[in-house]
C-alpha positions in Angstrom: 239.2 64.6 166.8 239.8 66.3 170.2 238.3 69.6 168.9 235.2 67.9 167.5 234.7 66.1 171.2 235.4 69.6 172.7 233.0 71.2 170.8 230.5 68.4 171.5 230.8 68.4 174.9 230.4 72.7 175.0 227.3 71.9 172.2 225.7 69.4 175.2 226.1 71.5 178.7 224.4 74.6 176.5 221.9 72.2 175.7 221.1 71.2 179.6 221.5 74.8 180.5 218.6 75.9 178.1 216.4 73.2 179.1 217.4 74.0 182.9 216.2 77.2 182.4 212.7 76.5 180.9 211.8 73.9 183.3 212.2 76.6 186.0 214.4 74.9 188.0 213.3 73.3 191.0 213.4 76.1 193.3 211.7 78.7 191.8 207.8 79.9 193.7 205.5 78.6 192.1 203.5 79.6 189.1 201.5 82.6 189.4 197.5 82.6 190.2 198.5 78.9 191.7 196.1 77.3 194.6 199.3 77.3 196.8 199.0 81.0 197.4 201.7 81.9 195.2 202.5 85.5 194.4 200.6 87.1 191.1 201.8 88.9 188.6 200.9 92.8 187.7 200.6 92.1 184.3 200.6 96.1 184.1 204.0 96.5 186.2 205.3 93.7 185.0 206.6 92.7 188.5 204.8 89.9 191.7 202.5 91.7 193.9 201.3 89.4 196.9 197.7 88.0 197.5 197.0 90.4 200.5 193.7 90.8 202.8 192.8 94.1 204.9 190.0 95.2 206.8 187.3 97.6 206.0 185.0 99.5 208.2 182.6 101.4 207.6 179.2 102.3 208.8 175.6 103.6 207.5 172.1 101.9 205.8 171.4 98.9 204.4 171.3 101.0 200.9 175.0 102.9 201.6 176.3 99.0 202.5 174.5 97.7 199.6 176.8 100.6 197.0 179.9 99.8 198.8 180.0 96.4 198.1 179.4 97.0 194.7 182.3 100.0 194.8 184.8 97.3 196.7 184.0 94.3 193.9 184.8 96.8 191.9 188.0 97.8 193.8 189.3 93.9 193.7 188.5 93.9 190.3 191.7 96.7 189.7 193.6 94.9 192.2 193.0 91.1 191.8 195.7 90.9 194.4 194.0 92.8 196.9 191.1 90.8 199.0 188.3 93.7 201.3 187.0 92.0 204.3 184.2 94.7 204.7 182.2 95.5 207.9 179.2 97.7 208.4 178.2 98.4 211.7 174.8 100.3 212.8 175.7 104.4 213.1 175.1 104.8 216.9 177.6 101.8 217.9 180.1 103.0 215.3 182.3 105.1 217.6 182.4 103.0 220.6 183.2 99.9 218.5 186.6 102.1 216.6 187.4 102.9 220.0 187.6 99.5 221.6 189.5 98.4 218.2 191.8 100.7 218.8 192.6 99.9 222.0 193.6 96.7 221.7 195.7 97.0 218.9 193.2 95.4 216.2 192.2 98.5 214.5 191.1 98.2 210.7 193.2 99.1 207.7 190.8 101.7 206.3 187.8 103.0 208.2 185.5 105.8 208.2 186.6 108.9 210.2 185.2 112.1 210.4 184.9 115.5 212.6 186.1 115.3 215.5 187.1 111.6 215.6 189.4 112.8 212.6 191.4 115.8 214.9 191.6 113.0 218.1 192.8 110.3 215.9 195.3 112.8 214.0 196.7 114.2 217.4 196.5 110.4 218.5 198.9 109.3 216.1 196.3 106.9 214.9 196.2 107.6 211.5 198.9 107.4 208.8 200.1 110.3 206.9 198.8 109.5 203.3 201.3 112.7 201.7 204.0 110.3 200.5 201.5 108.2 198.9 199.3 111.1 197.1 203.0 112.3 196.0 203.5 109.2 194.2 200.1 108.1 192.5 198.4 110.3 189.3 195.3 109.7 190.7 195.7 112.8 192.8 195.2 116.3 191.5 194.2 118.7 194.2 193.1 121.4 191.7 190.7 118.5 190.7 188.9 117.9 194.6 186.9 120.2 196.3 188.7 122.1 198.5 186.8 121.7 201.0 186.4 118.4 201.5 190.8 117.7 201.7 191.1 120.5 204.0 188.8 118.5 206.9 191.8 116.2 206.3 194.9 117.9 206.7 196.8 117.7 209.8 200.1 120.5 210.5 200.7 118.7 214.2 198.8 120.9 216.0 195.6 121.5 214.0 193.3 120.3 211.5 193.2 122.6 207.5 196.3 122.7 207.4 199.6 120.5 206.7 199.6 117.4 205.3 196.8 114.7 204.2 196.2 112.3 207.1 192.7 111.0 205.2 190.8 110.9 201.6 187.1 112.5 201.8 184.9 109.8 201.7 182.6 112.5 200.3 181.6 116.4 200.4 177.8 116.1 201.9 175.1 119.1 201.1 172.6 119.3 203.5 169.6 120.9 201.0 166.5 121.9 201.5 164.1 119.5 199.5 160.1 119.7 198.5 157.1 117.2 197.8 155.9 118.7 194.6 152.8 117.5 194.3 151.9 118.8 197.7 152.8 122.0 196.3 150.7 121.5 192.9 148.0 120.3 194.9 147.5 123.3 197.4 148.3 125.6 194.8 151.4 126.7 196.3 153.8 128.2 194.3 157.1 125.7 194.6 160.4 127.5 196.6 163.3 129.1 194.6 166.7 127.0 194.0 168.5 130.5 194.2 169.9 131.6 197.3 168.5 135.0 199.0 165.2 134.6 197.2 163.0 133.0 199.3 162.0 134.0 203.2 161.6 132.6 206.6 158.3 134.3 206.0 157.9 132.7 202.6 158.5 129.4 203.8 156.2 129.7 206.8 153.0 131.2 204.7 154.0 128.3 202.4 153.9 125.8 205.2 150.7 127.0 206.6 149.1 126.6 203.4 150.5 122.9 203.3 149.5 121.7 207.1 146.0 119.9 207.0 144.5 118.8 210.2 141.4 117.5 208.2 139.1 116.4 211.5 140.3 119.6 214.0 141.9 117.5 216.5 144.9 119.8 216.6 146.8 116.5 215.0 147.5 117.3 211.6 147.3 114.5 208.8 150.1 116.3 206.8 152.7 119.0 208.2 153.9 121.8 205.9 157.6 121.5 207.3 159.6 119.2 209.7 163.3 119.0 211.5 164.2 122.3 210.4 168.0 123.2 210.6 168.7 125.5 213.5 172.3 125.7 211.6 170.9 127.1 208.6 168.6 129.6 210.9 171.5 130.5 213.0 174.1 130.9 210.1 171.7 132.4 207.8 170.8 134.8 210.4 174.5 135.8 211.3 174.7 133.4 214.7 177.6 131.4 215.4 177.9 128.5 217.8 181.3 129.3 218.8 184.3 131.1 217.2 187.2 128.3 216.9 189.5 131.1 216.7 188.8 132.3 220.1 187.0 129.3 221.5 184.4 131.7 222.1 180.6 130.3 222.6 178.3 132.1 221.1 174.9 130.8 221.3 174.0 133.7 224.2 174.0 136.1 221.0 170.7 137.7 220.0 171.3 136.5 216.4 171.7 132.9 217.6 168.9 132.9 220.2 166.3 134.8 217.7 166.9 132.1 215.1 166.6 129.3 217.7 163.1 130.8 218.8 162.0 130.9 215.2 162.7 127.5 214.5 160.7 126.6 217.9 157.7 128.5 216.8 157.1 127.0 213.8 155.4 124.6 215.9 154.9 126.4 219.2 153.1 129.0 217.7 152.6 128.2 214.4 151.7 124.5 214.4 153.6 123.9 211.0 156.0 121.6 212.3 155.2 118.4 214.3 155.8 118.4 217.9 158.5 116.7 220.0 155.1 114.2 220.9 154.8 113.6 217.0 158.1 113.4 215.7 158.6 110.6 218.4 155.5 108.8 217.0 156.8 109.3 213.3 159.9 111.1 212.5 160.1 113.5 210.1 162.0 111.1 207.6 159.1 108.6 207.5 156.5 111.5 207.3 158.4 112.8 204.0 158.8 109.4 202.5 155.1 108.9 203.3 154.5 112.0 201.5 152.9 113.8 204.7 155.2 116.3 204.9 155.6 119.3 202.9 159.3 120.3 203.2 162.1 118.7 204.5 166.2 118.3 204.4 168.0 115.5 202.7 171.7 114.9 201.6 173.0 113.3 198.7 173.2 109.7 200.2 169.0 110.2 200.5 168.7 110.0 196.5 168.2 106.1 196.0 165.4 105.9 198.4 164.0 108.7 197.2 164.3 107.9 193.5 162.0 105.2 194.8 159.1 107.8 195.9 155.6 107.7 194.0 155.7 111.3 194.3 157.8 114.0 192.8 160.3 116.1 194.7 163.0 118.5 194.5 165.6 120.7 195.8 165.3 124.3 196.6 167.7 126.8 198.4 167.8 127.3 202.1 165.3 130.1 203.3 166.9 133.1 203.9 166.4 135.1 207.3 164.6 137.7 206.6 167.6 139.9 208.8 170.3 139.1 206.6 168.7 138.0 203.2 171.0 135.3 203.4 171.2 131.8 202.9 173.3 128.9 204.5 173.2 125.2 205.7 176.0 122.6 206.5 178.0 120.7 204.1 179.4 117.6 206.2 181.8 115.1 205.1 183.1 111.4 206.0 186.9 110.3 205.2 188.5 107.4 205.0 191.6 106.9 207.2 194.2 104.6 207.1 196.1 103.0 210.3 199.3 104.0 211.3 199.4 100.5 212.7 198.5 98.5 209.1 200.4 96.2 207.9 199.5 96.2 204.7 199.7 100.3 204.4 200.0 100.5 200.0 197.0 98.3 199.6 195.1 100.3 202.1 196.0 103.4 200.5 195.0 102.1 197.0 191.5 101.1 198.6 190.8 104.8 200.0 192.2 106.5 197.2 190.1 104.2 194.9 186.9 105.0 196.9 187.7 108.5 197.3 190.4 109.9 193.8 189.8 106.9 191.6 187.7 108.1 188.0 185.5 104.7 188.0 185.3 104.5 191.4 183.3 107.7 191.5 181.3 107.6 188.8 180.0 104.2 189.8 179.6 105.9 194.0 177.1 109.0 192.4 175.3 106.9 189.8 174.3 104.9 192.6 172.9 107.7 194.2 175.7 107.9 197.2 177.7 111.2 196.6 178.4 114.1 194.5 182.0 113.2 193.0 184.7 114.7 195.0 186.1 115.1 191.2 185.5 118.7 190.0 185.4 118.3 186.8 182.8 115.1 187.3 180.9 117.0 189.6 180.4 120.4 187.5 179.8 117.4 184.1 178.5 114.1 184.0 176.8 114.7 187.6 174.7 117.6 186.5 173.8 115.9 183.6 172.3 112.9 185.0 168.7 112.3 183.7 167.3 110.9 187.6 165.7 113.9 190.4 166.5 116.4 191.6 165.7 118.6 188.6 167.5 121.6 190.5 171.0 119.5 191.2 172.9 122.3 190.9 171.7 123.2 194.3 174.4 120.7 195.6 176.5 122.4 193.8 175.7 125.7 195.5 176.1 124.5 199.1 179.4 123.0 198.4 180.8 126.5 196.5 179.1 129.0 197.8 176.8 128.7 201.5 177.5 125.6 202.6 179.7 125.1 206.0 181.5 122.5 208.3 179.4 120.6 210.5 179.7 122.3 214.0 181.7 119.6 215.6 184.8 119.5 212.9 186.8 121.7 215.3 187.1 119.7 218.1 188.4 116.9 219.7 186.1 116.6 222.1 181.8 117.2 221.2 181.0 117.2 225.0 180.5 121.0 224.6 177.9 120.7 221.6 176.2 117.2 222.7 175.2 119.0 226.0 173.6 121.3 223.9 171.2 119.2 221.7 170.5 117.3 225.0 169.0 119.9 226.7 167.7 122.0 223.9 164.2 120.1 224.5 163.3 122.7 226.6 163.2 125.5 224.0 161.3 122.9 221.8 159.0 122.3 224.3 158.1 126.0 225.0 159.8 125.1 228.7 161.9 128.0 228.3 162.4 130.9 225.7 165.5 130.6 223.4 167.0 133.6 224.8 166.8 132.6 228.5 168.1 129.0 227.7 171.0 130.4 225.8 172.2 132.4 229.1 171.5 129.4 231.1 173.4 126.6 229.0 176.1 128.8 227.6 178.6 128.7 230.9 178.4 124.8 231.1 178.8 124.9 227.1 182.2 126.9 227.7 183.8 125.1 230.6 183.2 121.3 228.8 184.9 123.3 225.6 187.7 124.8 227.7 188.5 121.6 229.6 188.6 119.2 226.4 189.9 121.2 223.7 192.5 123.5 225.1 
């Protein structure tokens, strides 16, 4: 009799205990996905991940704002956990706005850095080192992004290309050369090669004077045969440098530098191909392409979903050569995304900008809406050439990022002081104020002390 009331009473407390335990108990959190704010589950990991919100910022057009909300649904989508609070802020209040952020301790989890805000904010200790967190996730494989876009982001303590990964690029950005081809088609002009070395200052200029109509002889022309033409891909192209980095050297006082400069300024001082300082202020040369009143023009990957939109066709063509060198070359810029040292959230924030910058979906969906060419080789050199939408000669791209394409001048510094004074004064080579060569021995001194006091 005792054993069967033992055995009854053991048969009972299991009984409670099981029942204990699917109830939950009454201090367990609450169930995930609850209104409370209770933790979710990774269904994936199998373990809670908390609901967490960071900050975004970023900056650009109403289209590039339009594809990153559409990139960061997509982002909370993978990471239902995760909530974006995204700002975009106007380009020219962009810097000054980071700054002040920064300053007073509220700086976002992820924002856009590039040039030489990336070197001050490295040597700053503003930005977090992302290495640990590439060394953990297999959505990096440096043998998979271009080269030169990580380098711009590597930080050894003292410099920028080398060392370890302080940001993601954002993007690798060709600055091409790009056509109206119906312009072409209806002058009868023969359309610009895509390969590099084949086609001339002199070719593009008897091309452009062919393509400038000044149909009542006011000296005003309706239509311009080329407009804001890169002094980088003259001077580059013609063997010019702006400064050696290595040296810290400025080197716009260089016949090859100031000989490029004066051609670009002729091409409307003496050759009236190019609108004037007068007429670019009255319609820049963006709106006068779009309009389809200019001829020739320069546009970078981000440019494709307005110009998808154009009721003319167009296309890409490789950077005149100078006629010197017989080569070619233009600028291949790039954005990243950094993360703050200071975040308290710093995993999510790495799984945003290596979602917007490593992550397979991420970039397919950022170039099929027109913003980038994938930082993913193996995209890139695929399903990126193969797209069915202009430019017919894509590969060009492809040829500024691998082969002549170069850093934006600025990506060397920490401070631009040195280069801003520059494009602030160089009206008066535009102008015909002052020859390129004289200029150059004028501005050059002032160019090297603003370089020697902020970068060494």
């Amino acid at each position: 009799m005792k054993r069967k009331m033992k055995w009854s009473m053991l048969l009972l407390l299991a009984l409670v205990l099981v029942l204990s335990a699917c109830s939950g108990g009454g201090n367990d959190p609450a169930p995930s996905g609850n209104a409370s704010g209770g933790e979710q589950t990774d269904t994936n990991a199998g373990d809670k991940k908390e609901n967490v919100t960071i900050e975004f910022m970023g900056h650009g057009n109403p289209t590039e704002k339009s594809i990153f909300e559409k990139l960061i649904a997509s982002f909370e989508a993978k990471y239902p956990n995760v909530t974006v609070k995204y700002t975009s802020v106007p380009p020219a209040e962009y810097a000054q706005k980071m700054k002040t952020l920064i300053a007073s301790g509220k700086a976002p989890d992820v924002f856009y850095v590039g040039s030489a805000e990336f070197y001050r904010f490295a040597e700053a200790g503003t930005l977090l080192n992302l290495q640990p967190y590439l060394d953990k996730t297999d959505l990096f494989n440096p043998d998979n992004v271009w080269t030169q876009a990580l380098d711009r982001y590597r930080y050894d303590g003292t410099s920028i290309g080398a060392g370890e990964l302080y940001g993601l690029p954002k993007d690798v950005g060709p600055w091409a050369f790009v056509y109206n081809k119906d312009l072409f088609e209806k002058a009868g002009v023969p359309v610009p090669s895509a390969a590099a070395g084949e086609w001339t200052w002199n070719d593009m200029l008897d091309a452009a004077k062919k393509l400038t109509v000044d149909e009542n002889g006011d000296g005003k022309p309706e239509q311009y045969g080329v407009g804001a033409y890169s002094l980088e891909s003259a001077v580059w192209g013609n063997g010019g440098e702006f400064i050696d980095y290595k040296t810290g050297t400025v080197l716009v006082d260089q016949p090859e530098f100031y000989e490029a400069m004066q051609f670009v300024a002729d091409l409307n001082l003496v050759h009236g191909v190019s609108p004037n300082q007068e007429a670019e202020q009255a319609m820049n040369a963006y709106t006068r392409f779009i309009n389809g009143q200019l001829a020739m023009f320069a546009m970078g990957p981000w440019d494709q979903p307005a110009f998808w939109e154009l009721p003319f066709g167009w296309d890409l063509a490789a950077w005149p050569a100078s006629p010197n060198t017989g080569k070619t070359a233009t600028w291949l810029g790039s954005m990243g995304f950094g993360v703050s040292a200071k975040s308290k959230h710093p995993q999510e924030a790495f799984d945003l900008a290596s979602f917007l910058s490593l992550d397979q979906n991420g970039q397919r969906e950022n170039y099929q809406l027109g913003q980038a060419v994938p930082n993913l080789i193996d995209m890139a050199n695929g399903e990126f050439m193969e797209m069915d939408k202009s430019p017919e000669n894509r590969q060009v791209f492809m040829d500024i990022i691998q082969e002549y394409g170069r850093p934006d001048i600025p990506y060397g510094s920490k401070d631009t002081q040195w280069i801003d004074t520059f494009w602030q004064n160089a009206s008066k080579v535009w102008n015909g104020e002052m020859t390129a060569k004289d200029w150059t021995a004028q501005i050059k001194p002032q160019m090297q002390e603003l370089y020697d006091k902020n970068n060494k």
